[in-house]
N, C-alpha and C positions, 0 to 999 in steps of 0.2 A: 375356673382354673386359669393361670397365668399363664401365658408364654414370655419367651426372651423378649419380645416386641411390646413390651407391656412397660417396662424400664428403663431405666435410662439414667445418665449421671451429667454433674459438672462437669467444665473447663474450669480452670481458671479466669479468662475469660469471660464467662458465662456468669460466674459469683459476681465481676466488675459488672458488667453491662447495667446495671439497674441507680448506680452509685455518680455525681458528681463527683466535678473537679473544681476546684477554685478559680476563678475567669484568671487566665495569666497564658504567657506565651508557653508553649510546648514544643520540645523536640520530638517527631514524629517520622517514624517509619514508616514508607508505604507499602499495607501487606498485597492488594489486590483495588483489581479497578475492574468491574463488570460494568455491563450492559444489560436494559432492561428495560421494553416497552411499558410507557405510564399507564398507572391503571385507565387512565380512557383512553387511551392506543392512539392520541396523537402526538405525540412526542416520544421522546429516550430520556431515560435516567441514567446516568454515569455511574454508579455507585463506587464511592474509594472507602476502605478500609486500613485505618494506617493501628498503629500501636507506641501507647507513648513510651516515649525512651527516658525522660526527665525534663526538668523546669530549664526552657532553653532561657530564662534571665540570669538565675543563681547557680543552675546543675545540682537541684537538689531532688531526691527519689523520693519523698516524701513531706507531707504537709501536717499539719495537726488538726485533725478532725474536731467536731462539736464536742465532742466527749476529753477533749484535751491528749488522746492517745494518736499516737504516729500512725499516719495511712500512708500508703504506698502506692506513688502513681506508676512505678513501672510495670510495663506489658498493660497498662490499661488501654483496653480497644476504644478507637475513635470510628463513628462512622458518621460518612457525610454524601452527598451528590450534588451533581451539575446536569441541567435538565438542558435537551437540544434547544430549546427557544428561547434561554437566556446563557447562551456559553463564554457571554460579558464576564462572569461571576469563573468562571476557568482561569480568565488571565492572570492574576495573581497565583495562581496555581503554578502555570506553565514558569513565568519569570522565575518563580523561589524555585523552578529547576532548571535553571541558568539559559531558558529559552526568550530570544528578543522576538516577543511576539511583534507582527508587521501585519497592516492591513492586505488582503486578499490573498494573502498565505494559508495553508491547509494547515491544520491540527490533530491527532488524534490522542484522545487520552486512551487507549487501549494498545498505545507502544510498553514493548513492553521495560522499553528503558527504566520507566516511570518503579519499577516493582523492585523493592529493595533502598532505593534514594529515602534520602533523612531531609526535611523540610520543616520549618519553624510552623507551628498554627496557633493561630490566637484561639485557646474557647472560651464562650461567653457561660455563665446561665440564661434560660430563658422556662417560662412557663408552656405547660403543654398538658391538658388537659387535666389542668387542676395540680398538676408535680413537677419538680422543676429537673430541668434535661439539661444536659451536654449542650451546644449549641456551635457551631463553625459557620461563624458569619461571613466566610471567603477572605480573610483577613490572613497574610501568608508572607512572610520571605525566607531569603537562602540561610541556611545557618551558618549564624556568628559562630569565630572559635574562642 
């Protein structure tokens, strides 16, 4: 016999997650930024979540998929992180949000200034276990208007 706990449905969201983007600059919303012990618990994972808003080169919501039909990259979710022992790969982050990083100055990405701000991201593709993924190679600045 089923219960409620048995089912379950889509986001939207959830339909994108599985789907590439074309490697090009994106305008991106940042929805959330957690923390999160590495699975081998020496380190932190940053995790950010942003949502693309459009192609921050032409401002266009849409690309032409393999099939020649119009896909739609808005509300497509991006996810990425920054790992405490290389927080190198942050500072392009912090700059595209109008931050002059300076050496032995404090940072935190779990301000929560950071939630809500619109930020350029380059994605790549890249392979990943045989299929090719979303990719944010830490490649980032402020948005052009």
């Amino acid at each position: 016999m089923s219960s409620a706990d048995d089912f379950f449905s889509y986001s939207e969201k959830d339909m994108l997650r599985g789907k590439t983007l074309p490697p090009a600059w994106y305008r991106v919303r940042i929805e959330q930024i957690t923390k999160k012990l590495s699975r081998n618990g020496d380190s932190t994972n940053f995790n950010v979540e942003g949502t693309v808003l459009f192609n921050a080169e032409d401002g266009t919501t849409e690309y032409t998929g393999p099939s020649g039909d119009p896909v739609s990259i808005k509300n497509f979710p991006l996810e990425w992180n920054f790992n405490s022992k290389a927080m190198g790969f942050a500072k392009g982050f912090l700059e595209a949000q109008g931050i002059s990083v300076q050496v032995g100055q404090r940072y935190s990405l779990m301000d929560a200034r950071f939630l809500g701000t619109e930020i350029d991201v380059f994605v790549d593709n890249d392979l990943y276990e045989g299929r090719t993924v979303n990719r944010v190679n830490h490649k980032y600045r402020s948005p052009r208007q």
